[in-house]
C-alpha positions in Angstrom: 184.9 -1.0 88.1 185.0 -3.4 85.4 182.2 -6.2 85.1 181.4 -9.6 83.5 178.5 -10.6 83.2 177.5 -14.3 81.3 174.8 -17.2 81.9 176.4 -20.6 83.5 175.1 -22.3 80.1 174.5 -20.9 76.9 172.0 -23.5 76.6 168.8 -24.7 78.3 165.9 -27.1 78.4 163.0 -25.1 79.4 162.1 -26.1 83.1 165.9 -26.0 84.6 167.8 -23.6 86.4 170.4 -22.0 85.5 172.5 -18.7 86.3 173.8 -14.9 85.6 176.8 -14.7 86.9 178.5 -11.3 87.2 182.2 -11.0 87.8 182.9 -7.6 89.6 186.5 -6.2 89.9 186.3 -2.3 91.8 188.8 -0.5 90.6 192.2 0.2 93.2 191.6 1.9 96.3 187.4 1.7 95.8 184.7 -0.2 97.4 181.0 -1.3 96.7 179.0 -1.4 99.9 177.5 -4.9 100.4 174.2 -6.0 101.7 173.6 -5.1 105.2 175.4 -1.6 104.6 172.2 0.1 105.5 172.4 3.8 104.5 174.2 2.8 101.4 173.3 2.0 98.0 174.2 -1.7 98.1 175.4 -3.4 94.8 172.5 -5.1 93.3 170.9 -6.3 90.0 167.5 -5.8 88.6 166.5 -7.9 86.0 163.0 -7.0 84.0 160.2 -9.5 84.8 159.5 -12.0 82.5 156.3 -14.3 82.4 157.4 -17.7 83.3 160.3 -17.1 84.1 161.0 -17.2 88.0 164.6 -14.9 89.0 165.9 -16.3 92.5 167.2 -13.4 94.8 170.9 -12.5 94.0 173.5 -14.8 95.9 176.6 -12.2 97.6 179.7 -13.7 98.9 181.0 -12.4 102.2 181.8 -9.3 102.5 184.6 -7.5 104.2 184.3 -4.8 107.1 185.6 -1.1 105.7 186.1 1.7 108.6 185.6 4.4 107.6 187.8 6.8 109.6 186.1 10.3 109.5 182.9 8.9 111.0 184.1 6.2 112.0 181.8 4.1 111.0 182.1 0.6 109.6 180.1 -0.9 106.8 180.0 -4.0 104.4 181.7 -3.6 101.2 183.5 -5.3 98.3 187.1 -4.0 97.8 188.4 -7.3 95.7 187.3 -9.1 92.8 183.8 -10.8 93.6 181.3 -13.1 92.2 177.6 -12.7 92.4 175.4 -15.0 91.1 171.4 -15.0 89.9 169.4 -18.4 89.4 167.3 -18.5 86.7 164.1 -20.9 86.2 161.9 -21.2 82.9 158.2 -22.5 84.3 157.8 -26.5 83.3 154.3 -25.7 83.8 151.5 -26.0 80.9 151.6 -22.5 80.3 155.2 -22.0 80.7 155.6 -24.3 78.3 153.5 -23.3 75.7 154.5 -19.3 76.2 158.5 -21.0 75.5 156.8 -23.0 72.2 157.8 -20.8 69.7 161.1 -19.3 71.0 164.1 -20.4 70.2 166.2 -17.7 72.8 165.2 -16.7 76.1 166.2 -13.3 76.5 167.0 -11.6 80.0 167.5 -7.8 80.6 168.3 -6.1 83.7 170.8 -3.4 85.1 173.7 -3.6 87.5 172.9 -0.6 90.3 176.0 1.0 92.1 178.0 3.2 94.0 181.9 3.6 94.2 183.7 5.1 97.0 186.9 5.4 97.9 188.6 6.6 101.1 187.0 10.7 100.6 184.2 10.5 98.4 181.4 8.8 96.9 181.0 8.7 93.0 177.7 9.4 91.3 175.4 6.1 91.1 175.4 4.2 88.3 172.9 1.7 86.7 174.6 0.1 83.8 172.4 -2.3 81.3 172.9 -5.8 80.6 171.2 -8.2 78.9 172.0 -12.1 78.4 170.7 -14.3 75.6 170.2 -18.5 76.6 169.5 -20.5 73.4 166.3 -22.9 74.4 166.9 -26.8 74.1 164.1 -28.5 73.9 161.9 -29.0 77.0 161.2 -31.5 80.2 158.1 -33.2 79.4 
């Protein structure tokens, strides 16, 4: 699997939204399972909490169906190239704006959680670390 994972802007005003986007390629012949694969471990992001800083749930496309031909069972996956996308707000309130003051760089850490299968097995889980650094405009007043 190779990832890419950036901010939509490299700069913000503290109070705006803005994204992580993660491009997600599985490598030939594997899948990710995508939400709704219940059972599964479901590709997913967990970014560390921040105060004042609000992380909007993670935005899938759609999916494909994969049967799965032993069981035969079919489940939601991502086979191709796909996009997922976090929105991002700083906190224009008072204290949000006084805990972004100082700072110069809002800095956001999380981890990419997965599984990859292919048509016989399942590969260990993985949880690989990302971080992404926004440099801090000014602020809405």
């Amino acid at each position: 699997m190779n990832v890419s994972a950036y901010p939509s802007d490299t700069s913000v005003i503290v109070g705006t939204k803005f994204s992580i986007v993660l491009d997600i390629t599985p490598k030939p012949g594997m899948h990710l399972y995508a939400p709704g694969a219940d059972g599964y471990r479901v590709v997913s992001v967990n970014i560390e909490p921040q105060s004042h800083v609000r992380i909007e749930p993670a935005r899938y496309p759609a999916s494909e169906v994969y049967h799965f031909v032993p069981l035969d069972e079919r489940v939601p996956v991502f086979q191709r190239p796909f996009t997922m996308l976090i929105e991002v707000v700083q906190e224009a309130t008072r204290e949000g704006r006084r805990a972004f003051a100082d700072r110069d760089e809002l800095v956001i850490m999380g981890t990419l959680d997965c599984q990859a299968c292919d048509d016989e097995l399942c590969y260990n889980p993985v949880s690989v670390p990302l971080s992404w650094n926004v440099m801090l405009a000014g602020r809405l007043d």
